[in-house]
Kinemage of the C-alpha trace (Angstrom):
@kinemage 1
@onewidth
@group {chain A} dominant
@subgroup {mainchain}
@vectorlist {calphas} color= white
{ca unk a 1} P 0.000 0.000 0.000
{ca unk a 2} L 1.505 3.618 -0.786
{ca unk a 3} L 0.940 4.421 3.631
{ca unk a 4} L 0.790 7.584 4.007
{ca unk a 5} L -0.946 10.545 1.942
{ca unk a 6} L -0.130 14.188 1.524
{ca unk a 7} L -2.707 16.788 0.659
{ca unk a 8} L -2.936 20.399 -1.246
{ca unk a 9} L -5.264 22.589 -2.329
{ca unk a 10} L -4.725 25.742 -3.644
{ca unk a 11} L -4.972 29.469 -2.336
{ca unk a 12} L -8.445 29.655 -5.031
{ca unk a 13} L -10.295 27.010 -3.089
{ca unk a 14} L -10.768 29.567 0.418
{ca unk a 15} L -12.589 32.130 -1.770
{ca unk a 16} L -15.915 34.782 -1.661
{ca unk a 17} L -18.051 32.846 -3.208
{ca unk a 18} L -18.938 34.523 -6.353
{ca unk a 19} L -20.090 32.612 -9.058
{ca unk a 20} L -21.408 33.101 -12.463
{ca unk a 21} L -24.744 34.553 -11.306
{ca unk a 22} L -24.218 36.387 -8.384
{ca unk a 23} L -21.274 38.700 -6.687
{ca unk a 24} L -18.730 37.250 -3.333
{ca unk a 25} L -20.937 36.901 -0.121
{ca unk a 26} L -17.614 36.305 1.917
{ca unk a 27} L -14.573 38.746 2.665
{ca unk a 28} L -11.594 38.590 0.835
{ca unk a 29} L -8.576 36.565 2.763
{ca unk a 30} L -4.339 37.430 2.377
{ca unk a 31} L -2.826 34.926 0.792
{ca unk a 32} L -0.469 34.866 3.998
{ca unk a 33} L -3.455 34.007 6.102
{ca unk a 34} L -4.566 31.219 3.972
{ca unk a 35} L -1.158 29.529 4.470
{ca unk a 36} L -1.941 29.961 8.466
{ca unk a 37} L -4.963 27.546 7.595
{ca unk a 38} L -3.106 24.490 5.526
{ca unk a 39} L -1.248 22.705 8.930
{ca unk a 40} L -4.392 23.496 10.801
{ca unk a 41} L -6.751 21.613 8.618
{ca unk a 42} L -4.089 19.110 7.862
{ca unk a 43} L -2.739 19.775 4.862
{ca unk a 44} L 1.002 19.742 3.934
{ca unk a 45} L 1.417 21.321 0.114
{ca unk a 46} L -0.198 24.409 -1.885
{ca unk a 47} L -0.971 24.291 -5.392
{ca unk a 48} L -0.299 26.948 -7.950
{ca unk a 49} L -1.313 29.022 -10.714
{ca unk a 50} L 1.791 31.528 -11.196
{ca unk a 51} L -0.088 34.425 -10.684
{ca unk a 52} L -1.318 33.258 -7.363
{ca unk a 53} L 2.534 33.320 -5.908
{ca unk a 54} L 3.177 36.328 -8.322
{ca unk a 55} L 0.894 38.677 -8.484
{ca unk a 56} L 1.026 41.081 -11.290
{ca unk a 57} L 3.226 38.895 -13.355
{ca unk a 58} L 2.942 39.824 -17.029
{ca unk a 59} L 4.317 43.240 -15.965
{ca unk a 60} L 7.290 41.840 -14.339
{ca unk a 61} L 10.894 40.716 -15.807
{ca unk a 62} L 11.837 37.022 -15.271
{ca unk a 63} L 14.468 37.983 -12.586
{ca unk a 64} L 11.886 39.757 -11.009
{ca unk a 65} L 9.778 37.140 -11.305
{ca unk a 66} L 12.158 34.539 -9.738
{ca unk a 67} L 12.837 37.034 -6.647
{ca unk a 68} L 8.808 37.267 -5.449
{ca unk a 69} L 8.225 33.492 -6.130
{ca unk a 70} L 11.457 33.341 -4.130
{ca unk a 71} L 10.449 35.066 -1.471
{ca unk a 72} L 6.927 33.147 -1.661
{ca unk a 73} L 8.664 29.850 -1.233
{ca unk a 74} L 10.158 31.144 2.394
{ca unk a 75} L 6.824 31.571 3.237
{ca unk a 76} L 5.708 28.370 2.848
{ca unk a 77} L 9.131 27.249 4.933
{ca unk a 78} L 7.806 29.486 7.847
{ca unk a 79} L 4.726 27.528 7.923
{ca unk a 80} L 5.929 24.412 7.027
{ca unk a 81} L 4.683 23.841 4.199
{ca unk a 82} L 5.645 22.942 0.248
{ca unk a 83} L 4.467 23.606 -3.607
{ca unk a 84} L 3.124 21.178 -5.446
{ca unk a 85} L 2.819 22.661 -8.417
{ca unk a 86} L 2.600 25.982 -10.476
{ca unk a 87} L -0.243 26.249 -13.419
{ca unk a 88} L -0.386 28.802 -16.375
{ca unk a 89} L -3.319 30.967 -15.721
{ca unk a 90} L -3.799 31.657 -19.110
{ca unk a 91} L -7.645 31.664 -19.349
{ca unk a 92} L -8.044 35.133 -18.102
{ca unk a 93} L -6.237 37.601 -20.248
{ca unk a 94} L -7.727 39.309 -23.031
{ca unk a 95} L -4.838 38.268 -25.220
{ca unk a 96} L -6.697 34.760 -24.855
{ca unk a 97} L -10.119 34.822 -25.578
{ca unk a 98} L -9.246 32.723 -28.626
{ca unk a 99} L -7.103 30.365 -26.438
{ca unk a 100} L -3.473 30.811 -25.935
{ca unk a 101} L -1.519 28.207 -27.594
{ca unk a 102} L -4.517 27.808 -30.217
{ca unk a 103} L -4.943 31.108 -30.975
{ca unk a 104} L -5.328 32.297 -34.385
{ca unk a 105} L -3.416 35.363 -34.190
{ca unk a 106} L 0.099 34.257 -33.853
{ca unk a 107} L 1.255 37.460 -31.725
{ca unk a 108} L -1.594 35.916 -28.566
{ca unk a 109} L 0.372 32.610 -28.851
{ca unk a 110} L 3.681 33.847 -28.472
{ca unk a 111} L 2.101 35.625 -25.461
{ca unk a 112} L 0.735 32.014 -24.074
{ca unk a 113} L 4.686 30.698 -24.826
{ca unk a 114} L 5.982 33.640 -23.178
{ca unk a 115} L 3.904 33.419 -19.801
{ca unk a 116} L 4.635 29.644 -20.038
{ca unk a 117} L 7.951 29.921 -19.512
{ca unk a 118} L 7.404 32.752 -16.987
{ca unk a 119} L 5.185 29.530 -15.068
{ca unk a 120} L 8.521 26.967 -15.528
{ca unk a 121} L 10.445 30.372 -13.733
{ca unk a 122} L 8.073 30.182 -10.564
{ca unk a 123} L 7.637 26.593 -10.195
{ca unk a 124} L 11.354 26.437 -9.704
{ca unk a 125} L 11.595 29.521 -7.628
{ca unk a 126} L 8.975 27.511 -5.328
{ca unk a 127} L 10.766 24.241 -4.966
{ca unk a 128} L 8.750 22.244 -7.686
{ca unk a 129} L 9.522 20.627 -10.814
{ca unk a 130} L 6.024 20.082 -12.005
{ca unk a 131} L 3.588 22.080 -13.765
{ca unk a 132} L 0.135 21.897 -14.396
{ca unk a 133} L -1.764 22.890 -17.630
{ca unk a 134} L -4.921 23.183 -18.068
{ca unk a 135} L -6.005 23.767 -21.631
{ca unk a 136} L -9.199 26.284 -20.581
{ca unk a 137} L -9.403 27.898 -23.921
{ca unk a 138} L -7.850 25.552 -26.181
{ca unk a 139} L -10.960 24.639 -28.180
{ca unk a 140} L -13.415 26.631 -29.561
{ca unk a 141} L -17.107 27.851 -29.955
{ca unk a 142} L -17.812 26.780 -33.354
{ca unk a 143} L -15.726 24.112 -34.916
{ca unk a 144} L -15.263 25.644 -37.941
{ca unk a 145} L -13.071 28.651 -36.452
{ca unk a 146} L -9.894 26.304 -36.128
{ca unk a 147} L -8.052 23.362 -37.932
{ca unk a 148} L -8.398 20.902 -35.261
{ca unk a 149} L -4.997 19.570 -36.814
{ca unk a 150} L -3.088 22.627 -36.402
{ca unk a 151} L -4.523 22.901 -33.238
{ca unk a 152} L -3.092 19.673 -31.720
{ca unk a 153} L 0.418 20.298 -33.124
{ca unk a 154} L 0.499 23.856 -31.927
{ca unk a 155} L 0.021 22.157 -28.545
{ca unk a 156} L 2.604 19.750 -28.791
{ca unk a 157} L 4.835 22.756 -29.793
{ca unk a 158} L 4.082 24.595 -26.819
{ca unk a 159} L 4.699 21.586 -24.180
{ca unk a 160} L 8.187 21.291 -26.281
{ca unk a 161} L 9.097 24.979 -25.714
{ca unk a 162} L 8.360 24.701 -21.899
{ca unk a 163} L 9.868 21.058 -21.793
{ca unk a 164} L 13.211 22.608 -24.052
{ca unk a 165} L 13.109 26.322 -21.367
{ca unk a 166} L 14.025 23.768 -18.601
{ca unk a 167} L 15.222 20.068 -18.801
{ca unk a 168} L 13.897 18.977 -15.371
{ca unk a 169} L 10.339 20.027 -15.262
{ca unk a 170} L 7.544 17.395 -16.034
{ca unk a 171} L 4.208 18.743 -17.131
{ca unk a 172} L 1.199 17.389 -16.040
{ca unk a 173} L -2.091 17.841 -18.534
{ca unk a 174} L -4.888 18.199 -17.229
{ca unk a 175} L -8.016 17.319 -19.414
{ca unk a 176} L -11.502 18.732 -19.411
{ca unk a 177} L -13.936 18.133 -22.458
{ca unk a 178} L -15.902 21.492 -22.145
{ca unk a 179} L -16.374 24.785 -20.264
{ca unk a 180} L -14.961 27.705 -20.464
{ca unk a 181} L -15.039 26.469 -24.194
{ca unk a 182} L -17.749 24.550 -26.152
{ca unk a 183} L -15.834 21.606 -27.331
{ca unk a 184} L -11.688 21.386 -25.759
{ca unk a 185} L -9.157 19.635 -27.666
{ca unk a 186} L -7.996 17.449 -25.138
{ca unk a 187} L -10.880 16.394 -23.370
{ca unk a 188} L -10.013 12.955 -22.163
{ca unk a 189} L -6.827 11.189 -19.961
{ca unk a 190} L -6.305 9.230 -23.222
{ca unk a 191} L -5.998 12.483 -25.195
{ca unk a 192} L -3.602 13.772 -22.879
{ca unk a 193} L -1.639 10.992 -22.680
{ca unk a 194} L -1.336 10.649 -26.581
{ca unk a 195} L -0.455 14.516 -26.838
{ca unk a 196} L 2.438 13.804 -24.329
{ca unk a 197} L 4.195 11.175 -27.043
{ca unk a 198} L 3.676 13.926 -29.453
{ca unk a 199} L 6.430 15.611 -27.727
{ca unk a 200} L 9.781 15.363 -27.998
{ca unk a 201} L 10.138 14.466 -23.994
{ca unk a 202} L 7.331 12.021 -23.927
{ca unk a 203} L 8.490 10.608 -20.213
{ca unk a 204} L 8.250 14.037 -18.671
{ca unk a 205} L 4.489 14.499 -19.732
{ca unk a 206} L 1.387 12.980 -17.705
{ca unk a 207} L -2.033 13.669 -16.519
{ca unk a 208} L -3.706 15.690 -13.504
{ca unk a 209} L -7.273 14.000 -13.637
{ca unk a 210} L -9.829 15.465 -12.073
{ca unk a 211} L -12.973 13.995 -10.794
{ca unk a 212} L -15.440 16.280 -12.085
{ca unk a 213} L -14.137 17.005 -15.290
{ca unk a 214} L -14.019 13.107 -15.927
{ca unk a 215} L -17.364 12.753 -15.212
{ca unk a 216} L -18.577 15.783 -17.256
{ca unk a 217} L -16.845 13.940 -20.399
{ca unk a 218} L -19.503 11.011 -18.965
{ca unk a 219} L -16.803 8.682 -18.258
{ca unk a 220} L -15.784 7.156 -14.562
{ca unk a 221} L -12.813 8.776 -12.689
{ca unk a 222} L -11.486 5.333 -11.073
{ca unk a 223} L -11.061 4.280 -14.747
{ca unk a 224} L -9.062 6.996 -16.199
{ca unk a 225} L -6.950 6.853 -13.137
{ca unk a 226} L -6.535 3.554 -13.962
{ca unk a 227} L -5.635 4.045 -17.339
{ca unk a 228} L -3.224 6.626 -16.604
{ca unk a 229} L -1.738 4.394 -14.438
{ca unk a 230} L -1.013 1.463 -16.801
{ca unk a 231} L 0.826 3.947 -18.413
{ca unk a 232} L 2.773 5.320 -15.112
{ca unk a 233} L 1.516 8.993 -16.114
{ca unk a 234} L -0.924 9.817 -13.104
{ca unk a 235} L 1.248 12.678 -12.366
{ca unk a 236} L -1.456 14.521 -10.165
{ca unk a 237} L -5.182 13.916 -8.873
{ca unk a 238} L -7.485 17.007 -7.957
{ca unk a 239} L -10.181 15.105 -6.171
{ca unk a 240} L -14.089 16.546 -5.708
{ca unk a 241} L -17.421 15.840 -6.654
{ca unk a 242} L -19.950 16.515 -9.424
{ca unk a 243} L -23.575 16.338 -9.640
{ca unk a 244} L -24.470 15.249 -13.355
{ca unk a 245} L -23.246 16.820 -16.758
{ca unk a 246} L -23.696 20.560 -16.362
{ca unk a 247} L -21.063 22.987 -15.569
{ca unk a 248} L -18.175 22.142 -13.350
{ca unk a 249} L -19.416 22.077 -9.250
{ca unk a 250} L -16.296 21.478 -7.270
{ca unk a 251} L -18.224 19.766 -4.915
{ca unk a 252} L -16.681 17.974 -1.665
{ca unk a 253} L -14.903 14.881 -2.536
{ca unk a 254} L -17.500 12.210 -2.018
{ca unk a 255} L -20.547 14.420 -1.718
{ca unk a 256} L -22.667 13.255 -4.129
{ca unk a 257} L -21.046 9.650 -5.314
{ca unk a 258} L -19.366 7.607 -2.495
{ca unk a 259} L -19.325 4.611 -4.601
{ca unk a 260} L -17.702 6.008 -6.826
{ca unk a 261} L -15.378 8.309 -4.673
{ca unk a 262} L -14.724 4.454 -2.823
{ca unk a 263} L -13.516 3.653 -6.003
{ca unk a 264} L -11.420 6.404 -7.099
{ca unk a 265} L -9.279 5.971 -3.152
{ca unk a 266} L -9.031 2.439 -4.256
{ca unk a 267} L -7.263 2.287 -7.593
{ca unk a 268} L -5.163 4.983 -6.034
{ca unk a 269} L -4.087 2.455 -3.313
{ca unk a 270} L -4.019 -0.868 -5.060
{ca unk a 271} L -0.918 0.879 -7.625
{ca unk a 272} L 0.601 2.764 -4.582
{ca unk a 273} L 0.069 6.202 -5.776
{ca unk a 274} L 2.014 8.783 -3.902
{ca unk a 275} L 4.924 6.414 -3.549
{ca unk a 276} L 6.954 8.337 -6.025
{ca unk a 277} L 5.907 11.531 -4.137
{ca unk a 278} L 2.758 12.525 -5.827
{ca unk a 279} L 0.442 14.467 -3.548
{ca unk a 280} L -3.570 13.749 -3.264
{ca unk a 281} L -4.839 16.973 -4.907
{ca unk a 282} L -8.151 18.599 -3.605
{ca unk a 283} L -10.104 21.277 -5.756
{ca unk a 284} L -13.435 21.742 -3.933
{ca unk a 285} L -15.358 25.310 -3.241
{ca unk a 286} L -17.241 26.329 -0.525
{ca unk a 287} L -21.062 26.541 -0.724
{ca unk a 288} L -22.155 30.188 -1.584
{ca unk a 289} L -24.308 29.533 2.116
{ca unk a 290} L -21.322 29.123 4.232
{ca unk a 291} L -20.594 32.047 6.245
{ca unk a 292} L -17.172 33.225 6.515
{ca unk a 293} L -16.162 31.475 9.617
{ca unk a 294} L -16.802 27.667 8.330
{ca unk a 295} L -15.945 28.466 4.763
{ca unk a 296} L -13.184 25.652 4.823
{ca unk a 297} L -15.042 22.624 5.856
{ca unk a 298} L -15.540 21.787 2.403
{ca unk a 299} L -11.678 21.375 2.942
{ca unk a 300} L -11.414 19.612 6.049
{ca unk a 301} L -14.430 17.687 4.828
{ca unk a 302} L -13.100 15.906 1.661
{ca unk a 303} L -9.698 15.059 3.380
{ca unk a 304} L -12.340 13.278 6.288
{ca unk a 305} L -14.092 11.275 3.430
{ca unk a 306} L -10.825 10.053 1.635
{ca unk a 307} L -9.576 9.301 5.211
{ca unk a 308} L -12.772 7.221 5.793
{ca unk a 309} L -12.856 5.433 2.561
{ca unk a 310} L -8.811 4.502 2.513
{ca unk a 311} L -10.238 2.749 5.593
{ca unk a 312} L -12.619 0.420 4.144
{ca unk a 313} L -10.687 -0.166 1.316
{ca unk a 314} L -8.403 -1.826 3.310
{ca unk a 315} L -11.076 -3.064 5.281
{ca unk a 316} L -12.516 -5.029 2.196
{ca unk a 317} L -12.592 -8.893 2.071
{ca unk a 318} L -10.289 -8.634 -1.032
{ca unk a 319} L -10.168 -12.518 -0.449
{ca unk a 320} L -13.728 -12.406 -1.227
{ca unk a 321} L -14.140 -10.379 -4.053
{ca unk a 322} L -11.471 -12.512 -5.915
{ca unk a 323} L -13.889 -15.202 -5.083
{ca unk a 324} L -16.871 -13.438 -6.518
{ca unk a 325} L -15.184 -11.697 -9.687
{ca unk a 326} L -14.048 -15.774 -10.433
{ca unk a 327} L -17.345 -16.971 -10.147
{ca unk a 328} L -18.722 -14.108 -12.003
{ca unk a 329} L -21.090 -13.543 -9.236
{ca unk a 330} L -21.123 -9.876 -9.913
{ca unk a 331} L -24.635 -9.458 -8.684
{ca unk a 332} L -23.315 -10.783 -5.187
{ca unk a 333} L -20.375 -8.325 -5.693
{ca unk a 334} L -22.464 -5.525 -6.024
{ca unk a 335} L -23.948 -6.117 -2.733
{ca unk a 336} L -20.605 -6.802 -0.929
{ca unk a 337} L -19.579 -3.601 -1.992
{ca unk a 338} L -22.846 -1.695 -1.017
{ca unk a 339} L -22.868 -3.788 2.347
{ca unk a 340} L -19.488 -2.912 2.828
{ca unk a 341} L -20.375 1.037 2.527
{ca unk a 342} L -23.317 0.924 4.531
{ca unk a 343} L -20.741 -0.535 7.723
{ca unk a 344} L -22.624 -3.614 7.474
């Protein structure tokens, strides 16, 4: 078994609780006060975007760059605490409404390459080698406004120029099939995977999956973890929940689906994930209800619930369920499993 797990979440998961239809009900936090709260609710890492440890950072030079992610990374010293990982936040410049990398105008890519490598600069500033990318706007509205061709190889390019910037850094992909975007380009694990070989550092490219964006491409999480495992590219896992195909909830790990989060805890501890250092990712928001004084539980929560299920995984008559899958008893399988939930 991989024994003991390490958890992050990033500085965007304590947040006001705007969403698309209404304005924050909560107070801003300082990012230095939101590191106070990782050891207390048991957490050991922080995830990334680069603009989240560097404010401001398309105005800055790469030196000065370096020095506040720098300075950052003390931070998280003083509280005992380390990066996971640091993510182009591409998605929200004007220079990328068409997508970065995709782009058509060629002057908005170079911009995406240029903030790339600015990303490499601050992972390694904050003590990590991996990066996170999350294709937002790498699609498009109607499919006739891009060569899905071109668009696949101008991805490729851009994981080569970051790969080339700095021979150490692996990238992990991580795959959503829609939103902000109608239709991504790399909606899937598999696709991910397969746009890693198109590179010319195939074994520093994997996956980040994430629960709910599996399961708004319709498809089970457990099973593209382990498919990304066969292929020893689970890089990263940003566990929550999601409540059907709509757009993407963040909900608590577990809160809608425990069979299926029971699932996801147990792939991850049959192949011993985390043995090769890889942290168990959470990206969950708060309710819009919660007031501003239990507007982490949703964190605290979903590290509870993995907790809980890791337990009856290993609590599971694995004896028996060889017994059953041999017999192709599946229908007494089932209720194992559901018995097994239920404490019974």
């Amino acid at each position: 078994m991989a024994g003991v797990y390490r958890f992050t979440f990033g500085p965007w998961n304590i947040h006001e609780g705007a969403d698309p239809f209404g304005p924050a009900v909560r107070d801003t936090i300082e990012f230095s006060k939101k590191l106070k709260e990782y050891k207390k609710l048991g957490f050991d890492g922080v995830q990334f975007h680069d603009d989240d440890a560097v404010p401001g950072i398309d105005a800055l030079t790469a030196k000065q760059v370096i020095a506040r992610a720098e300075e950052v990374r003390k931070m998280l010293e003083t509280e005992g605490l380390v990066a996971e990982f640091s993510a182009p936040r591409l998605w929200e410049d004007a220079k990328t409404i068409d997508g970065g990398y995709t782009a058509n105008d060629a002057a908005c890519r170079t911009y995406a390459k240029e903030r790339s490598r600015k990303c490499v600069d601050v992972a390694r500033a904050l003590g990590t080698k991996l990066v996170v990318v999350w294709y937002a706007r790498e699609g498009t509205y109607i499919r006739e406004a891009k060569d899905s061709k071109v668009a696949v190889e101008r991805l490729a390019a851009a994981l080569n120029d970051m790969l080339s910037y700095d021979k150490e850094i692996r990238i992990a992909i991580e795959p959503k099939p829609n939103e902000p975007m109608d239709q991504a380009y790399i909606p899937t694990t598999g696709h991910a995977i397969a746009l890693g070989y198109m590179t010319d550092y195939p074994e520093r490219v994997g996956v980040n999956i994430e629960t709910a964006h599996v399961i708004l491409a319709n498809l089970d999480p457990s099973d593209e973890m382990g498919f990304a495992l066969a292929y020893d590219k689970l890089f990263s896992v940003h566990l929550n929940d999601q409540n059907g195909l709509k757009f993407d909830e963040d909900k608590a790990f577990g809160a809608v689906d425990l069979r299926r989060a029971f699932n996801q805890v147990r792939i991850l501890d049959k192949y011993d994930y985390g043995k090769a250092g890889q942290f168990v990712g959470l990206d969950v928001k708060a309710m819009r209800t919660q007031k501003q004084e239990v507007a982490t539980k949703h964190l605290s929560n979903s590290k509870e619930i993995f907790l809980r299920l890791l337990e009856l995984v290993r609590s599971l008559d694995e004896r028996r369920v060889d017994e059953l899958v041999s017999q192709r008893d599946y229908e007494e399988l089932d209720m194992l499993i559901i018995n097994h939930l239920m404490g019974k």
